[in-house]
N, CA, C and O atoms as a Maestro MAE file, in Angstrom:
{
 s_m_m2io_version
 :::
 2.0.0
}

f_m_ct {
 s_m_title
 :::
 protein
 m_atom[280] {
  # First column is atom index #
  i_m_mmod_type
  r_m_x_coord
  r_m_y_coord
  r_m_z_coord
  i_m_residue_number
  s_m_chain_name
  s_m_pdb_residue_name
  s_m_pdb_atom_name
  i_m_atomic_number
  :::
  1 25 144.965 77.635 115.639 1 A "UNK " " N  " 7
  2 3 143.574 77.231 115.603 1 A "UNK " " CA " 6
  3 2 142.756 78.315 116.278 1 A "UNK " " C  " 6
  4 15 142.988 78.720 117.417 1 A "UNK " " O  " 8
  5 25 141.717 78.784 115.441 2 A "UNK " " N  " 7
  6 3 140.783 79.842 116.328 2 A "UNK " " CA " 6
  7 2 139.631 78.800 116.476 2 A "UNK " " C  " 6
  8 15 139.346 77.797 115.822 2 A "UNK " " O  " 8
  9 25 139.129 79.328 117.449 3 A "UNK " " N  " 7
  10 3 137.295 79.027 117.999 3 A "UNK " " CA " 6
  11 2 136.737 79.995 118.033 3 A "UNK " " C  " 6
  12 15 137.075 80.735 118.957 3 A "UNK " " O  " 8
  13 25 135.903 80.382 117.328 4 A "UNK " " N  " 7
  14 3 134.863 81.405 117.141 4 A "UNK " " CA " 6
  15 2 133.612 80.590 118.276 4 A "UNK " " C  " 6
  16 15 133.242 79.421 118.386 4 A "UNK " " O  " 8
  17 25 133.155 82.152 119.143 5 A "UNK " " N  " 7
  18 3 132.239 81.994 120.064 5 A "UNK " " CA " 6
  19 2 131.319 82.584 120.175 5 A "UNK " " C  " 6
  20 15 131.645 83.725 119.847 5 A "UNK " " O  " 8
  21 25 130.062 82.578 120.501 6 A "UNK " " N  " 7
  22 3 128.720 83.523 120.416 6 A "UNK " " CA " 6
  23 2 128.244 82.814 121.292 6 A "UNK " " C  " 6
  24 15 128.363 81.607 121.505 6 A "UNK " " O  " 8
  25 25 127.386 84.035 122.089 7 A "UNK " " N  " 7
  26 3 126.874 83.781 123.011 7 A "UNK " " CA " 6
  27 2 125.175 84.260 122.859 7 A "UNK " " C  " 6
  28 15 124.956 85.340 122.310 7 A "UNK " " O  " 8
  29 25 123.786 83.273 123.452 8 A "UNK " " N  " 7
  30 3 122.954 83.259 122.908 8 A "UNK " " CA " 6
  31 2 121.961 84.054 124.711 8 A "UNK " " C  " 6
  32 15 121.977 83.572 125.844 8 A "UNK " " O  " 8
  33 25 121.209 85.424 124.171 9 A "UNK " " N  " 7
  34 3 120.743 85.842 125.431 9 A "UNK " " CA " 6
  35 2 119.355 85.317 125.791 9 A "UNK " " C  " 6
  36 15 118.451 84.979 125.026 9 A "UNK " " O  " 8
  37 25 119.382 85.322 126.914 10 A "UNK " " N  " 7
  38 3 117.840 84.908 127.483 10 A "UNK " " CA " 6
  39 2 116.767 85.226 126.989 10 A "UNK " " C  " 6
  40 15 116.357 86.387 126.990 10 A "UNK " " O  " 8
  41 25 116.055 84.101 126.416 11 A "UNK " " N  " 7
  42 3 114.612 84.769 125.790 11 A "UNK " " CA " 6
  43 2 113.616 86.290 126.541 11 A "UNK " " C  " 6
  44 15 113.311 86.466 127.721 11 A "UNK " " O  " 8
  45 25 113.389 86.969 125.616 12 A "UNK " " N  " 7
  46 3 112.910 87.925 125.706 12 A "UNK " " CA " 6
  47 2 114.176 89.509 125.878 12 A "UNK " " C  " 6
  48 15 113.901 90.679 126.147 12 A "UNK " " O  " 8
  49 25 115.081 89.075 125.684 13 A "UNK " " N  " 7
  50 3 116.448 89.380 126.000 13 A "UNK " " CA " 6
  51 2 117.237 90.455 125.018 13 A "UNK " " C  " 6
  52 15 117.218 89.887 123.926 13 A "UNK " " O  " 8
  53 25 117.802 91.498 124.880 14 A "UNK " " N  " 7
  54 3 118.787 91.468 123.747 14 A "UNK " " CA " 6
  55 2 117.978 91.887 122.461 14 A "UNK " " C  " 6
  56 15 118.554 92.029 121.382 14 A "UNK " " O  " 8
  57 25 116.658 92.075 122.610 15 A "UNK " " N  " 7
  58 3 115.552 91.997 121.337 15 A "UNK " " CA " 6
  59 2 116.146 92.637 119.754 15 A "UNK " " C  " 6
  60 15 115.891 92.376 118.578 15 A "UNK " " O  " 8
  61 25 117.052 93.591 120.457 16 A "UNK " " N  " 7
  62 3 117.238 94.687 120.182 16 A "UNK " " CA " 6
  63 2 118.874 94.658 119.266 16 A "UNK " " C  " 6
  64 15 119.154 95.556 118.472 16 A "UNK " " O  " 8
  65 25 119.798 93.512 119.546 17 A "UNK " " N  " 7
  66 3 120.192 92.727 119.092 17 A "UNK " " CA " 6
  67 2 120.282 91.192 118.596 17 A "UNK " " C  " 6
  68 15 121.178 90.413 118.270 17 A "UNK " " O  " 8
  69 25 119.020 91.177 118.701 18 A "UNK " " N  " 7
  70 3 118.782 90.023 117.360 18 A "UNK " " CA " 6
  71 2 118.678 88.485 118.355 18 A "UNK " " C  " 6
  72 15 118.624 87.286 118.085 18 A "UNK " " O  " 8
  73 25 118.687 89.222 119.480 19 A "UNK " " N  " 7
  74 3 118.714 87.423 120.362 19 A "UNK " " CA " 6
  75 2 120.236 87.138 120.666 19 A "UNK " " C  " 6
  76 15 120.435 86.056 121.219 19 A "UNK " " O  " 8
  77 25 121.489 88.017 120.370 20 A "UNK " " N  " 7
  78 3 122.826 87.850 120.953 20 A "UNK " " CA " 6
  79 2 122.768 88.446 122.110 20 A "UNK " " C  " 6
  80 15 121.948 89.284 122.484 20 A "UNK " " O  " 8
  81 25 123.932 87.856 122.846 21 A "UNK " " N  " 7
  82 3 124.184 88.472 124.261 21 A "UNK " " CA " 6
  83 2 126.032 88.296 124.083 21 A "UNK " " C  " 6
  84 15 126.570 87.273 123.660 21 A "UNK " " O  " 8
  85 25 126.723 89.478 124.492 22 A "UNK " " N  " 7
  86 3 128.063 89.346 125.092 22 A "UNK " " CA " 6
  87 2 128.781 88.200 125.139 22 A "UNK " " C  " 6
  88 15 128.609 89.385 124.856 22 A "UNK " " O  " 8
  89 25 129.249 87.432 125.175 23 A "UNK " " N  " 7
  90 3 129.683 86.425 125.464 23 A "UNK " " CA " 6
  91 2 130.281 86.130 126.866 23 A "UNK " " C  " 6
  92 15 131.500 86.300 126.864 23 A "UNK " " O  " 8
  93 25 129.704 85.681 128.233 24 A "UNK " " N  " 7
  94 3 129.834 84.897 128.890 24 A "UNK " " CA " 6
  95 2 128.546 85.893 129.512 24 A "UNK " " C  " 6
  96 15 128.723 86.297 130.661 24 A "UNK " " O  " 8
  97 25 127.053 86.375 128.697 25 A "UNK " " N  " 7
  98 3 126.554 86.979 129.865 25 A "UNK " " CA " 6
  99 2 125.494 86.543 129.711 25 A "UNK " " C  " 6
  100 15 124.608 86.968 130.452 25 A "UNK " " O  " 8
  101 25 125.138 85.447 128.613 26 A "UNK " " N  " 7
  102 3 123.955 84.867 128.036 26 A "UNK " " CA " 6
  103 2 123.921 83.587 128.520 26 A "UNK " " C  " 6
  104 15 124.323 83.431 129.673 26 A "UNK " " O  " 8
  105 25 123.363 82.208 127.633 27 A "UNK " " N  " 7
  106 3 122.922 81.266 128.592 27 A "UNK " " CA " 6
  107 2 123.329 80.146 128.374 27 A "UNK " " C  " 6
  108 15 122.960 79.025 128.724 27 A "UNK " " O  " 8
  109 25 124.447 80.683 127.518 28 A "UNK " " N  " 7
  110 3 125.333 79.147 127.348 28 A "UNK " " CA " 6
  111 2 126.578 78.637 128.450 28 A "UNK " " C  " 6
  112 15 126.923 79.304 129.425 28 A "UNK " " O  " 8
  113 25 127.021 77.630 128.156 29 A "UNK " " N  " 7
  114 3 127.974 77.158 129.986 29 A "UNK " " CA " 6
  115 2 129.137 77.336 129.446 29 A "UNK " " C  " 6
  116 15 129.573 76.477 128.679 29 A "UNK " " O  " 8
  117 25 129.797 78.369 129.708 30 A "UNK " " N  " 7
  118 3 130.940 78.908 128.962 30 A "UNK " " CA " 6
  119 2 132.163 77.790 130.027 30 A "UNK " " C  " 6
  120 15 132.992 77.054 129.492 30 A "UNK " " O  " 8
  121 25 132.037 77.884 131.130 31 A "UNK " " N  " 7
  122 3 133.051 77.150 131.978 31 A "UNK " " CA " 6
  123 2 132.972 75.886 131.096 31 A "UNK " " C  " 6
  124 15 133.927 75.523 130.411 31 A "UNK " " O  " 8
  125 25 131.997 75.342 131.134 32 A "UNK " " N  " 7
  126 3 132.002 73.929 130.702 32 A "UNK " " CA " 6
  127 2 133.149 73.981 128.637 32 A "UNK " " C  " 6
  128 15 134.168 73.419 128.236 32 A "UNK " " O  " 8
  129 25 132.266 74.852 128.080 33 A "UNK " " N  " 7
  130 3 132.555 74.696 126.470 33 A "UNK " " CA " 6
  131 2 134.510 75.080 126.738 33 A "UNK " " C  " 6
  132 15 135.424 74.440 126.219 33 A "UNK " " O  " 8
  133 25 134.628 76.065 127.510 34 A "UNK " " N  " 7
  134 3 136.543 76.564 127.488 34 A "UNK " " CA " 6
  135 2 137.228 75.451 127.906 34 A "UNK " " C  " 6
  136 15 138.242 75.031 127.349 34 A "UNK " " O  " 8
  137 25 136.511 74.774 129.236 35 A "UNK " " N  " 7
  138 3 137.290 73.214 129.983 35 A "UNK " " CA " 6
  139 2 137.365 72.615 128.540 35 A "UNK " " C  " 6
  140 15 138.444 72.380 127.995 35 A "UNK " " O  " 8
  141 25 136.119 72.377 127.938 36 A "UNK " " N  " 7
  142 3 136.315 71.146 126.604 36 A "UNK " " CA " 6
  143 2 137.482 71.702 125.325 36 A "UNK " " C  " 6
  144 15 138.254 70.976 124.698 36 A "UNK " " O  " 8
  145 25 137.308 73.261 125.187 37 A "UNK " " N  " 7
  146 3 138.665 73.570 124.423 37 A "UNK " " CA " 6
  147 2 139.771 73.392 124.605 37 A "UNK " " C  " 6
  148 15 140.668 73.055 123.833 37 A "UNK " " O  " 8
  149 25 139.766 73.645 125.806 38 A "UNK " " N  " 7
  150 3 141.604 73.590 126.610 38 A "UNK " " CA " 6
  151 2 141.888 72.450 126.442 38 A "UNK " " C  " 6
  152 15 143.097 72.304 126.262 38 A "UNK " " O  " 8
  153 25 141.011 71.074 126.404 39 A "UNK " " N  " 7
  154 3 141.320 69.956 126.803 39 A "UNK " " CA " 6
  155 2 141.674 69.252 124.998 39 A "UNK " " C  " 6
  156 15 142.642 68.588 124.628 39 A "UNK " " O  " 8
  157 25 140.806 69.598 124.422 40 A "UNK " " N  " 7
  158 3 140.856 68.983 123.124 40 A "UNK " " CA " 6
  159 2 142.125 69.966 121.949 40 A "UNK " " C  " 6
  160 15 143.020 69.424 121.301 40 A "UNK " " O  " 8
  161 25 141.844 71.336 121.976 41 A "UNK " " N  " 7
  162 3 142.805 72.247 121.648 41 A "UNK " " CA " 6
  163 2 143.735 72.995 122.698 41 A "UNK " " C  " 6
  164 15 142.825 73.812 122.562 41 A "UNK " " O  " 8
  165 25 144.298 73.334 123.267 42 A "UNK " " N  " 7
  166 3 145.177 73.896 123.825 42 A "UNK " " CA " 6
  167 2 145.166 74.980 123.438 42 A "UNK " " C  " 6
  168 15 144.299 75.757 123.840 42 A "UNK " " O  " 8
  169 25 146.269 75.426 122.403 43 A "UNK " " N  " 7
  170 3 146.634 76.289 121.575 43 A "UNK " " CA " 6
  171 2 145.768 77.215 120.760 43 A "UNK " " C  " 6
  172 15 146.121 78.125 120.009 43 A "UNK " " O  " 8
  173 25 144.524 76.779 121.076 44 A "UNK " " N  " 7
  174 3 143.366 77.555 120.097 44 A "UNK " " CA " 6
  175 2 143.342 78.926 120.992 44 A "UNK " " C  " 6
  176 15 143.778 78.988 122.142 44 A "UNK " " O  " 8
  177 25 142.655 80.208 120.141 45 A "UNK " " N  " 7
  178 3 142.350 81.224 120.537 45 A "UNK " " CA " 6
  179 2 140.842 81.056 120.477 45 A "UNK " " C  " 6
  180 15 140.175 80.443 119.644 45 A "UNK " " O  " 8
  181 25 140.451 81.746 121.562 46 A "UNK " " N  " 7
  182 3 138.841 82.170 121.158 46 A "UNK " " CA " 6
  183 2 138.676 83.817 120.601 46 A "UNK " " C  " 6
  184 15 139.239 84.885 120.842 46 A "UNK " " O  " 8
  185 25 137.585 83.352 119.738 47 A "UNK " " N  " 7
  186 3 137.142 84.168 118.769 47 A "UNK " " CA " 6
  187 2 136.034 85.026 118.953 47 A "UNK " " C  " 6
  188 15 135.180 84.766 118.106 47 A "UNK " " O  " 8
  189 25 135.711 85.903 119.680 48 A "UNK " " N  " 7
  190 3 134.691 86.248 120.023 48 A "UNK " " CA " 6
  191 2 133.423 87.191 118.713 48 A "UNK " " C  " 6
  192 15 133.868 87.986 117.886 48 A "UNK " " O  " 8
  193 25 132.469 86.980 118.781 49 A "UNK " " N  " 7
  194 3 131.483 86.850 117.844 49 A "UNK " " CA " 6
  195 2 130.189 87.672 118.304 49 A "UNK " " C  " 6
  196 15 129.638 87.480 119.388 49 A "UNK " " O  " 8
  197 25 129.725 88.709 117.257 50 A "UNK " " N  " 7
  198 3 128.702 88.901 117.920 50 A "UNK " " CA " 6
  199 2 127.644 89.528 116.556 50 A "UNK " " C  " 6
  200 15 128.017 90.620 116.127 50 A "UNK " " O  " 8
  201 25 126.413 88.932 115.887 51 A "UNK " " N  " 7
  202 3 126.193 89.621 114.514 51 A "UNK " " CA " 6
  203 2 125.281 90.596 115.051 51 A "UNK " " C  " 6
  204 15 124.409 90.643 114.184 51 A "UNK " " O  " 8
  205 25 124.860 91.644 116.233 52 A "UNK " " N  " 7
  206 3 124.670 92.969 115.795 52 A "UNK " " CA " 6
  207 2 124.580 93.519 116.876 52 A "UNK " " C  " 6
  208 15 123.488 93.915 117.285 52 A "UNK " " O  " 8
  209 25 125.681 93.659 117.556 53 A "UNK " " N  " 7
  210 3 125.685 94.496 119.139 53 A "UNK " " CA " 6
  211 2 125.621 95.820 118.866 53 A "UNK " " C  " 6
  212 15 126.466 96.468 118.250 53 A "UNK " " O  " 8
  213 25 124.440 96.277 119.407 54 A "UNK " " N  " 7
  214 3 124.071 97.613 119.883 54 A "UNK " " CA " 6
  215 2 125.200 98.732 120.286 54 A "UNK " " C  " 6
  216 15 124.912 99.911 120.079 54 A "UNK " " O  " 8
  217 25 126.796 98.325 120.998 55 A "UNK " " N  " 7
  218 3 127.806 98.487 121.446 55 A "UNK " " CA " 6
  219 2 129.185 97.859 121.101 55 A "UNK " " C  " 6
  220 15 129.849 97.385 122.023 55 A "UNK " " O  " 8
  221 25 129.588 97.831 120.006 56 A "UNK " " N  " 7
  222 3 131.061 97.380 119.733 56 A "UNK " " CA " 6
  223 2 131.233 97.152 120.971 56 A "UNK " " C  " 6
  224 15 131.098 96.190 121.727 56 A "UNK " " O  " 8
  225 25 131.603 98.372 121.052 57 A "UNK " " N  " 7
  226 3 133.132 98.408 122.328 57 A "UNK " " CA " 6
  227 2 132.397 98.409 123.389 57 A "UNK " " C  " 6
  228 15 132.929 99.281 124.076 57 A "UNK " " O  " 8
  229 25 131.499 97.991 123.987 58 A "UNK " " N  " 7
  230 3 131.097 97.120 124.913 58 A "UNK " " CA " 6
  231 2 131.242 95.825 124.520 58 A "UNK " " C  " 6
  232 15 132.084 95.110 125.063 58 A "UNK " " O  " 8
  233 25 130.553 95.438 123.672 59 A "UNK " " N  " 7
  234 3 130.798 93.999 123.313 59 A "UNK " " CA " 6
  235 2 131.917 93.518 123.534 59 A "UNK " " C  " 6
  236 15 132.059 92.701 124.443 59 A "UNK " " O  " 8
  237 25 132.841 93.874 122.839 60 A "UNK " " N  " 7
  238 3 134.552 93.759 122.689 60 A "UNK " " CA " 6
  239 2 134.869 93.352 124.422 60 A "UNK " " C  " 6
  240 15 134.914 92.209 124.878 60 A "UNK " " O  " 8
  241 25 135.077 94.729 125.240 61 A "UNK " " N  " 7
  242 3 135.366 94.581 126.707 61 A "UNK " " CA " 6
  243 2 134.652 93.630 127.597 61 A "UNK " " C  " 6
  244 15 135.246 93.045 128.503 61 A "UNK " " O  " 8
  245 25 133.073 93.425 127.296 62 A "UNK " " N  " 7
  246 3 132.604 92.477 127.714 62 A "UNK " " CA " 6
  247 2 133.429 91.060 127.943 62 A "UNK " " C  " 6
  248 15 133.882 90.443 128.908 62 A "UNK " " O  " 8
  249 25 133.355 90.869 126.280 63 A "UNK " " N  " 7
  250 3 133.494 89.569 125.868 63 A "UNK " " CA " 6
  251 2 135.045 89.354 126.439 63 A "UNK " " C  " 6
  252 15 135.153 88.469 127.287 63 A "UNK " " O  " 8
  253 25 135.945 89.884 126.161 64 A "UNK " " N  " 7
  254 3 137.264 89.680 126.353 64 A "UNK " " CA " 6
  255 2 137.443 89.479 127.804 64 A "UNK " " C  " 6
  256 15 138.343 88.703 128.127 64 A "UNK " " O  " 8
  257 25 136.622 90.139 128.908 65 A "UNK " " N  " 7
  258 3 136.415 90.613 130.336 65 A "UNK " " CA " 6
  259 2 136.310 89.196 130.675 65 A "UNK " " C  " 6
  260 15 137.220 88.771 131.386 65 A "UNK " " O  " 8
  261 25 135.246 88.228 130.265 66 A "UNK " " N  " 7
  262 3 134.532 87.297 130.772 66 A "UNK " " CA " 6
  263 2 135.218 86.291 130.215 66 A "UNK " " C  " 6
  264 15 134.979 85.310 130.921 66 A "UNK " " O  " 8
  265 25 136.079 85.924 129.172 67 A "UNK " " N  " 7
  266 3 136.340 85.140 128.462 67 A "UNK " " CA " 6
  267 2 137.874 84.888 129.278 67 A "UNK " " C  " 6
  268 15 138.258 83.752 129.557 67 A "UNK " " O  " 8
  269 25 138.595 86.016 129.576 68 A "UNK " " N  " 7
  270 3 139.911 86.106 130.630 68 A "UNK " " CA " 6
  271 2 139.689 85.553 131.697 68 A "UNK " " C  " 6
  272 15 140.717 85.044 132.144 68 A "UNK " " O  " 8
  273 25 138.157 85.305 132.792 69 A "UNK " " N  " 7
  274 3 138.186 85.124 134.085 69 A "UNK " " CA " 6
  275 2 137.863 83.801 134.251 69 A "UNK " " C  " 6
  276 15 137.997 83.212 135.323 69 A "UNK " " O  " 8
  277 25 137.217 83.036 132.699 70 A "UNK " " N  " 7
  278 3 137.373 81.342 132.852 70 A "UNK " " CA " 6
  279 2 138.011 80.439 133.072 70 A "UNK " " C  " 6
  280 15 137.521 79.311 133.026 70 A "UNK " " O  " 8
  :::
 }
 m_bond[279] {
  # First column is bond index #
  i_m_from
  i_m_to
  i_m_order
  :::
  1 1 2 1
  2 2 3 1
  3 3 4 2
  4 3 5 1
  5 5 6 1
  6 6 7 1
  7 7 8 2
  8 7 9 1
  9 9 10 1
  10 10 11 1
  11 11 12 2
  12 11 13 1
  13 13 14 1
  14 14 15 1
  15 15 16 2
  16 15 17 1
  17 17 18 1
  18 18 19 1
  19 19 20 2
  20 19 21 1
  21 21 22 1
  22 22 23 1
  23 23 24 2
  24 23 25 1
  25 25 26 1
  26 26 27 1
  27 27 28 2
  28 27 29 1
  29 29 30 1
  30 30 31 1
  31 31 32 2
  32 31 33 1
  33 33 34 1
  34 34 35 1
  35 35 36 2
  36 35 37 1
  37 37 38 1
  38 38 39 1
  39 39 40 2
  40 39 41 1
  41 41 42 1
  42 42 43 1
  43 43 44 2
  44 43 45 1
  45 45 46 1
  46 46 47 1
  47 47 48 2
  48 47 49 1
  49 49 50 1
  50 50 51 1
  51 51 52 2
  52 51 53 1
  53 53 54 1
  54 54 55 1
  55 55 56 2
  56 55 57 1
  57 57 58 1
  58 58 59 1
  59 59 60 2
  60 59 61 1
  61 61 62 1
  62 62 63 1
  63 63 64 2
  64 63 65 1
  65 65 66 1
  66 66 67 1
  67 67 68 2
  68 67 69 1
  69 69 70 1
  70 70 71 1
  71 71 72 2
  72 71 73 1
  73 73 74 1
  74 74 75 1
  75 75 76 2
  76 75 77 1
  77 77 78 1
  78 78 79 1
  79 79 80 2
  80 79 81 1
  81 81 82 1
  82 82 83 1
  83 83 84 2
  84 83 85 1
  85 85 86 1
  86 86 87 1
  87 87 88 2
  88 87 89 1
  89 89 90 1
  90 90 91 1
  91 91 92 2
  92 91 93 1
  93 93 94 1
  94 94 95 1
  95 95 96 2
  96 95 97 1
  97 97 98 1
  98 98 99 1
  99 99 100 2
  100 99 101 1
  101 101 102 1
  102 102 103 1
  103 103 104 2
  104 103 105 1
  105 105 106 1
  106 106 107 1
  107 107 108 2
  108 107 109 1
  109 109 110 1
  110 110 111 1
  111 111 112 2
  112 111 113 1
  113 113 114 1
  114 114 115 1
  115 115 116 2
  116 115 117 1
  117 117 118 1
  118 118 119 1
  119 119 120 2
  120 119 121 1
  121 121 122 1
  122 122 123 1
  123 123 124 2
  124 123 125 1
  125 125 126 1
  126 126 127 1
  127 127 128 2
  128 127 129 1
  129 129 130 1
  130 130 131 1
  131 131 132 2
  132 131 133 1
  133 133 134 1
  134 134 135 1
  135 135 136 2
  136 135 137 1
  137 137 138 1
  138 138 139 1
  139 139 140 2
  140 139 141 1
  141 141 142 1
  142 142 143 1
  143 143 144 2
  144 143 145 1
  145 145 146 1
  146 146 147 1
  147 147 148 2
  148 147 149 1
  149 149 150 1
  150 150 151 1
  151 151 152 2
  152 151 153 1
  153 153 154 1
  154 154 155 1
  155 155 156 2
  156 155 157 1
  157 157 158 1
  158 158 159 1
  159 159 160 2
  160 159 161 1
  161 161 162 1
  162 162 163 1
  163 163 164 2
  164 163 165 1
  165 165 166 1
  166 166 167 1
  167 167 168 2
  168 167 169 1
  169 169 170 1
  170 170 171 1
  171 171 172 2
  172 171 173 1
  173 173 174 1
  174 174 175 1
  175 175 176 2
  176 175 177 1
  177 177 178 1
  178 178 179 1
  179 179 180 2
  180 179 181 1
  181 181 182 1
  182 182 183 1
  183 183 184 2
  184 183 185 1
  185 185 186 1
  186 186 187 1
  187 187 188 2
  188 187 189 1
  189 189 190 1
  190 190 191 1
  191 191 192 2
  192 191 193 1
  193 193 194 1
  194 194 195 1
  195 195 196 2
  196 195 197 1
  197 197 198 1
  198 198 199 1
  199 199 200 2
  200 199 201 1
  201 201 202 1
  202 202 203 1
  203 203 204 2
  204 203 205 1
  205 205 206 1
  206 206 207 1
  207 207 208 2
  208 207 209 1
  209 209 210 1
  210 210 211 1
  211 211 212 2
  212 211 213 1
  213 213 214 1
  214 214 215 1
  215 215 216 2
  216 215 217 1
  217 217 218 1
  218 218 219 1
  219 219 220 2
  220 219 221 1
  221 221 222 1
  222 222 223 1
  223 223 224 2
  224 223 225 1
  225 225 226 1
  226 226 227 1
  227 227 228 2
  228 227 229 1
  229 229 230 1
  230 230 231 1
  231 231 232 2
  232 231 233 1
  233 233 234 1
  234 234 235 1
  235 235 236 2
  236 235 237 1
  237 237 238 1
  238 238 239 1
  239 239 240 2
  240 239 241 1
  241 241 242 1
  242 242 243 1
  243 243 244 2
  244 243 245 1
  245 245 246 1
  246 246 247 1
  247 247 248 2
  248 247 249 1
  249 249 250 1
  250 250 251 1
  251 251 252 2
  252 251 253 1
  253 253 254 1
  254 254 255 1
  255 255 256 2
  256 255 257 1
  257 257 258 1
  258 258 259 1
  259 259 260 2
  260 259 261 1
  261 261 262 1
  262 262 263 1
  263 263 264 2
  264 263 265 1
  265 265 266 1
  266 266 267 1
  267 267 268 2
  268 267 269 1
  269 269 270 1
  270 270 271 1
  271 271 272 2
  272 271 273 1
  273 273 274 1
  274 274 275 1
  275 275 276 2
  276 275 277 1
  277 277 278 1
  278 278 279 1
  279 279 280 2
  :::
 }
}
């Protein structure tokens, strides 16, 4: 099972990508949404998501960075 994740940046934010932010650096409650995966899926992977980062491979390290320390 995958979970695809996107993360949504602070208004006025990110303009520059479209209103995305990294995933765990924007303004959604990532602790809260991973507790509810773990609990309902286990076995799922998260999917990290992003439709137009300025930085792949920032994005990538970001996301993976923040998504490991939940």
């Amino acid at each position: 099972i995958g979970v695809h994740v996107k993360d949504i940046a602070a208004p006025g934010t990110c303009e520059d990508e479209d209103g995305w932010a990294d995933v765990g650096t924007g303004t959604l409650p990532w602790g809260d949404l991973t507790a509810l995966v773990k609990r309902v899926a286990p076995e799922a992977a998260l999917i990290a998501e992003h439709d137009n980062p300025s930085d792949p491979e920032r994005f990538a390290r970001v996301s993976i960075q923040n998504l490991q320390e939940l």
